[in-house]
C-alpha positions in Angstrom: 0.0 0.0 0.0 1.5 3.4 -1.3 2.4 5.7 2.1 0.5 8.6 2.3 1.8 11.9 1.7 2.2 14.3 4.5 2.8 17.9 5.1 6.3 17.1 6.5 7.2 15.7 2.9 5.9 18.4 1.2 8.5 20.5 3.2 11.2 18.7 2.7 10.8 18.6 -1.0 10.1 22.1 -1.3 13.2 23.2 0.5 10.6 25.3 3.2 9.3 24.8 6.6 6.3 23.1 7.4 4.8 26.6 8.5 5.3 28.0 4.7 3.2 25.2 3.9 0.1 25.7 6.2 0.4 29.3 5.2 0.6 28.7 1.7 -2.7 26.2 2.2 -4.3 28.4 4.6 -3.6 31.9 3.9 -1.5 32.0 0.1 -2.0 35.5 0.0 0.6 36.4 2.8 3.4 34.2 0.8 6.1 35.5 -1.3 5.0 34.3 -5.0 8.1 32.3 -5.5 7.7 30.3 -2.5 4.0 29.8 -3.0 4.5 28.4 -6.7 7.3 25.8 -5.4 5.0 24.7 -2.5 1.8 24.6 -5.1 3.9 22.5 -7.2 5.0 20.4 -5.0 1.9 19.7 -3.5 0.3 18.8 -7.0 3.7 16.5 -7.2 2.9 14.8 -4.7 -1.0 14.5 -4.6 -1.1 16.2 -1.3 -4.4 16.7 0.2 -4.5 18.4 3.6 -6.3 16.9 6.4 -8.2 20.3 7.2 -9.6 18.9 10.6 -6.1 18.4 12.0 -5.0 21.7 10.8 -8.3 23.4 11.6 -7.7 22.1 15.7 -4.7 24.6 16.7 -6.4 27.6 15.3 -10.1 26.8 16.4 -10.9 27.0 13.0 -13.1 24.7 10.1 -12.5 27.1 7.2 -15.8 26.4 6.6 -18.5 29.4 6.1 -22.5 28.9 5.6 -24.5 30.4 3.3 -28.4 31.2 3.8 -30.4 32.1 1.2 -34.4 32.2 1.1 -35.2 30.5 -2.5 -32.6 28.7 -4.6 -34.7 29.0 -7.8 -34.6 32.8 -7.7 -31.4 33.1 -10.0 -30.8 36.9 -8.6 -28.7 34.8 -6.0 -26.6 33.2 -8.5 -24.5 35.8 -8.7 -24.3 36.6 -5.2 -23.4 32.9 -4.3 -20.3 33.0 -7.1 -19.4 36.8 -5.5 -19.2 34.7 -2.1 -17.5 31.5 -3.0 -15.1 32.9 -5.2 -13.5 35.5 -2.7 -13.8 32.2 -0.1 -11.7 30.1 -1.9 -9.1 32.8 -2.4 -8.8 32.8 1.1 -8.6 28.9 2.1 -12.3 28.7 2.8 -15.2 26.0 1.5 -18.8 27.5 1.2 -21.5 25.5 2.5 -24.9 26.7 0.5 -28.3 25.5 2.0 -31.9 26.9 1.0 -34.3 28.1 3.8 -37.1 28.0 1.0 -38.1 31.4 2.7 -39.6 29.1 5.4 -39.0 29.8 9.2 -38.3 26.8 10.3 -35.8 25.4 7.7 -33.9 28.4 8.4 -33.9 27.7 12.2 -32.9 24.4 11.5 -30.3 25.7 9.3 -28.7 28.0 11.6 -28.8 24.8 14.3 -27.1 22.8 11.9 -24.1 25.2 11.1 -24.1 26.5 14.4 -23.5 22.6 15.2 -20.7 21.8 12.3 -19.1 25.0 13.9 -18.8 26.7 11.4 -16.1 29.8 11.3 -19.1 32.1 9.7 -22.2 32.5 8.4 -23.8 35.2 5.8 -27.5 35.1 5.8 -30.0 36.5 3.8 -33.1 36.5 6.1 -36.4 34.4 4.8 -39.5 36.5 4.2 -41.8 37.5 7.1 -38.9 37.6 9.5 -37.0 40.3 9.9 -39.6 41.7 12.5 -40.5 38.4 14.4 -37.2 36.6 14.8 -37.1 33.9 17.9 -35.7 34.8 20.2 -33.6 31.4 20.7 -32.4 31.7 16.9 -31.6 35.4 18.1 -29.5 34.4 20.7 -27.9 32.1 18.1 -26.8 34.3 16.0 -25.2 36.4 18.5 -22.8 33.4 19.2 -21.8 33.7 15.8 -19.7 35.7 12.9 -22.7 36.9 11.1 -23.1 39.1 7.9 -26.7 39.8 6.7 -26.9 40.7 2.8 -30.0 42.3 1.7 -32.5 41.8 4.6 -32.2 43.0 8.1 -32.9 42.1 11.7 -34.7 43.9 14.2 -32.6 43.7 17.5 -29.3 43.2 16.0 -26.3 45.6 14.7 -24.8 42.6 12.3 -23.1 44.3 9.9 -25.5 44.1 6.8 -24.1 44.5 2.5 -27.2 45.6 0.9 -27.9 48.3 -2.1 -30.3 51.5 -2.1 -33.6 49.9 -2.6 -35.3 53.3 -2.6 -32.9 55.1 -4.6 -33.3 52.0 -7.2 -37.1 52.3 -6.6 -37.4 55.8 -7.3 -35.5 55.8 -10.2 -37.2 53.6 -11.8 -40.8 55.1 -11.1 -39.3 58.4 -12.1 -38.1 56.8 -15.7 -41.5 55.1 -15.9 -43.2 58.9 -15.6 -40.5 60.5 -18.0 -41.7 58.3 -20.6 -45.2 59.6 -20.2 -46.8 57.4 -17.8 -49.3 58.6 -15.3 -50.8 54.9 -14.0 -48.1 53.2 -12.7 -49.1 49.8 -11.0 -46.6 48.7 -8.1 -45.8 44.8 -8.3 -45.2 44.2 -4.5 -42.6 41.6 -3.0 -43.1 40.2 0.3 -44.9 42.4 2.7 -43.0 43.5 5.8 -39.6 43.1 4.5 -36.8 46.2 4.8 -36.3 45.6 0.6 -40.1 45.5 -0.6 -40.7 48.2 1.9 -38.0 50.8 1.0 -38.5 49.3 -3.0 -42.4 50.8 -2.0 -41.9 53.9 -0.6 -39.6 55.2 -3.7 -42.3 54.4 -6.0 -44.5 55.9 -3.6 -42.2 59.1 -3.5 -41.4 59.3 -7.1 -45.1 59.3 -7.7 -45.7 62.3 -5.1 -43.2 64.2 -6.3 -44.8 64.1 -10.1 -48.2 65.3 -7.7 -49.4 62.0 -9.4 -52.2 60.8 -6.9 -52.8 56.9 -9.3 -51.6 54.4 -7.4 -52.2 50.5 -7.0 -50.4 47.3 -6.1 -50.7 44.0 -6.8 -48.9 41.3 -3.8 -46.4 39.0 -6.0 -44.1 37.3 -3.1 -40.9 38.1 -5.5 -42.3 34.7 -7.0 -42.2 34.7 -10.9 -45.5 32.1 -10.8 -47.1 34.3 -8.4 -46.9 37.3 -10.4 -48.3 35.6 -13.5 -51.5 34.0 -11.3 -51.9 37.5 -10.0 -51.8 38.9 -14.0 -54.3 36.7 -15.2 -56.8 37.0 -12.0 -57.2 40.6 -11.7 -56.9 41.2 -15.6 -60.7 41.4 -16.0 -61.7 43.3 -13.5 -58.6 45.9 -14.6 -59.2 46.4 -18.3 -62.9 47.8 -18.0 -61.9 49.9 -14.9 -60.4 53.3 -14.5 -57.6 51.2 -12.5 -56.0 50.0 -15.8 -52.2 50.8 -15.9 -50.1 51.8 -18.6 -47.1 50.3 -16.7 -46.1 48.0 -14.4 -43.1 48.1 -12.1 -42.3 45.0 -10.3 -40.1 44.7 -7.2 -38.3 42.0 -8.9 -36.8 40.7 -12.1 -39.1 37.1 -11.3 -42.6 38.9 -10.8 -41.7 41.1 -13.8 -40.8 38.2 -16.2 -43.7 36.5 -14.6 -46.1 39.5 -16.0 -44.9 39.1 -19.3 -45.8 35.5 -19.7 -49.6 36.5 -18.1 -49.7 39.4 -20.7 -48.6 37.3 -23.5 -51.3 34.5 -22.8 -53.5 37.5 -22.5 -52.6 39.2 -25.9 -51.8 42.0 -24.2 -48.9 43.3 -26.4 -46.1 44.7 -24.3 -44.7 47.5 -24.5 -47.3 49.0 -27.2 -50.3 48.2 -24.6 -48.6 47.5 -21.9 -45.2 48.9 -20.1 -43.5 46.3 -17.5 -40.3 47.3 -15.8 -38.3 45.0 -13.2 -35.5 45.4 -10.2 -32.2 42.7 -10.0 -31.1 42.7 -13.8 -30.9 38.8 -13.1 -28.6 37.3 -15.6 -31.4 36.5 -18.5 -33.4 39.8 -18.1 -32.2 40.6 -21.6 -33.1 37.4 -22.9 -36.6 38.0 -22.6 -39.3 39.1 -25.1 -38.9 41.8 -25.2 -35.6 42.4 -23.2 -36.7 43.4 -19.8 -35.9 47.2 -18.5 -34.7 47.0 -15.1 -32.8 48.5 -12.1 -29.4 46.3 -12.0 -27.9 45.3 -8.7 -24.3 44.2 -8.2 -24.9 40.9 -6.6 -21.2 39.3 -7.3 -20.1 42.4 -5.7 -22.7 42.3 -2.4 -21.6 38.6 -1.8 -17.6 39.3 -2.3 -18.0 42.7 0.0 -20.2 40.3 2.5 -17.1 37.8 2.5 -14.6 40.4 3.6 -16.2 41.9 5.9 -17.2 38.2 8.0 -13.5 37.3 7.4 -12.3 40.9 9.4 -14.9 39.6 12.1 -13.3 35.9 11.9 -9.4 37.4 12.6 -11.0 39.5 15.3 -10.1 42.3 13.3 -11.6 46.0 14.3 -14.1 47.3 11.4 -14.8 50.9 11.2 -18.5 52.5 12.2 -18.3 53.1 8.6 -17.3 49.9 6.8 -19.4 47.8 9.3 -22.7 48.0 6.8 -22.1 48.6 3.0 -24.8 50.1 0.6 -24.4 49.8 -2.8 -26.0 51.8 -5.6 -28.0 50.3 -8.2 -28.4 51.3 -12.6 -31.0 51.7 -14.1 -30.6 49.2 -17.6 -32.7 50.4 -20.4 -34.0 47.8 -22.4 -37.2 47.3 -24.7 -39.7 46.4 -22.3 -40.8 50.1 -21.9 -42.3 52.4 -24.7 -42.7 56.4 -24.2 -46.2 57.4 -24.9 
């Protein structure tokens, strides 16, 4: 049977300490170049695979981080996941994905479970209906742990939070929507209660006060794509031969956007020549649409490497300014075909 390989013979090939070598495993960015391409070539030499648990023991460490996220399916956290796992595995460290289905209890169970695997982190993006009623057990919890929220908040915690201008977004979009000549402007909700839907709300609302436009109407979607269409089709009736028809849509999402166009196209309601719709995430096939959506981009690679480097700071114990403790990003507003000036 062929010995196996250990760090000591790594060492000794590579001319360096067995030190360099954890370092160059653990932490290649703090290693000279030259010594980090000798010890990576020795290490593929020699088939080397680290045993992480015994070099994890010393330190206290897994180099493991979890990663939350309320619905799998929704592709705007695609992006995100690749922003987080690619600045992780610069560092040393494996991702550990799981989906809370935007359910209350998966997520407690979640937390429980990485909690359990101790886990050196854990960036969460809250499920729906919770940032205002979280237990007070999974409170405590969290508090045990390096946490970084993206997108959603927590009432009762400072966590340091990566998250974009969802009003700012909001408002511009509303306020594009009006500049093309729109006056009925129908607000497809997200989840009701949550910090994004909320502040996503209040710049339409704003946008629409400042134009001393008084029109206003929303439809609940859950930022669910199959939602949004049901929603379309149900209240379609009672909207064309009403006084409540829009001329536009804006949807809190990309999904409930998209989700409109299918409705409107079983409905042969032509869009944009009848119908305007306008959507929030720039999700990677927003242009692929017909027609190619308009939207408010976000930089969701960017939120999940920003929310990596700040949970590593917390990891090494390192101080974090007042002012790089929570980042918002801004958001674009991508003009596509999806809207028509009348």
């Amino acid at each position: 049977m062929k010995k196996k390989c250990t760090i000591y013979d790594v060492a000794k090939i590579a001319g360096v300490s067995t030190s360099t070598v954890s370092r160059v495993m653990n932490s290649p960015e703090i290693v000279a170049e030259e010594t980090r391409q000798k010890v990576a070539n020795t290490v593929k030499e020699l088939s080397y695979i680290p045993n992480m648990m015994a070099a994890s023991m010393p330190r206290r460490r897994t180099n493991y981080i979890g990663l939350i996220i309320p619905d799998i399916t929704n592709i705007f956290f695609s992006n995100l996941v690749r922003g987080v796992q690619d600045v992780c595995e610069k560092h040393g460290y494996s991702v550990l994905v799981v989906n809370s289905d935007d359910s209350q209890e998966k997520e407690g169970h979640y937390l429980k479970l990485l909690y359990s695997r101790r886990v050196d982190g854990v960036i969460l993006t809250v499920a729906g209906y919770r940032e205002k009623e979280f237990p007070e057990e999974e409170l405590s919890l969290l508090k045990k742990m390096n946490i970084v929220l993206i997108d959603r908040e927590i009432n009762g915690m400072t966590t340091p939070i990566v998250k974009v201008n969802n009003f700012a977004g909001a408002y511009s979009a509303v306020k594009y929507l009006i500049t093309m000549g729109h006056r009925k402007i129908m607000y497809l909700a997200g989840i009701e209660g949550t910090r994004t839907n909320t502040e996503r709300e209040k710049g339409y609302l704003s946008a629409l006060k400042e134009a001393r436009i008084s029109w206003e109407k929303e439809l609940t979607a859950d930022f669910r794509l199959d939602t949004a269409y049901q929603k379309i089709i149900h209240h379609w009736p009672q909207l064309k031969n009403s006084d409540e028809l829009p001329t536009a849509i804006f949807a809190a999402n990309d999904l409930m956007a998209i989700g409109a166009l299918k409705a409107f196209t079983q409905l042969k309601v032509r869009v944009p020549e009848e119908m305007s719709i306008m959507g929030f995430d720039n999700i990677p096939f927003s242009d692929c649409t017909y027609p190619p959506l308009t939207t408010i981009a976000q930089p969701t690679y960017l939120m999940g490497q920003k929310a990596v480097e700040i949970l590593l700071k917390l990891i090494d114990k390192k101080k974090i300014k007042n002012s790089k403790k929570s980042i918002e990003l801004e958001t674009e507003l991508i003009q596509r075909d999806s809207v028509r000036k009348i």
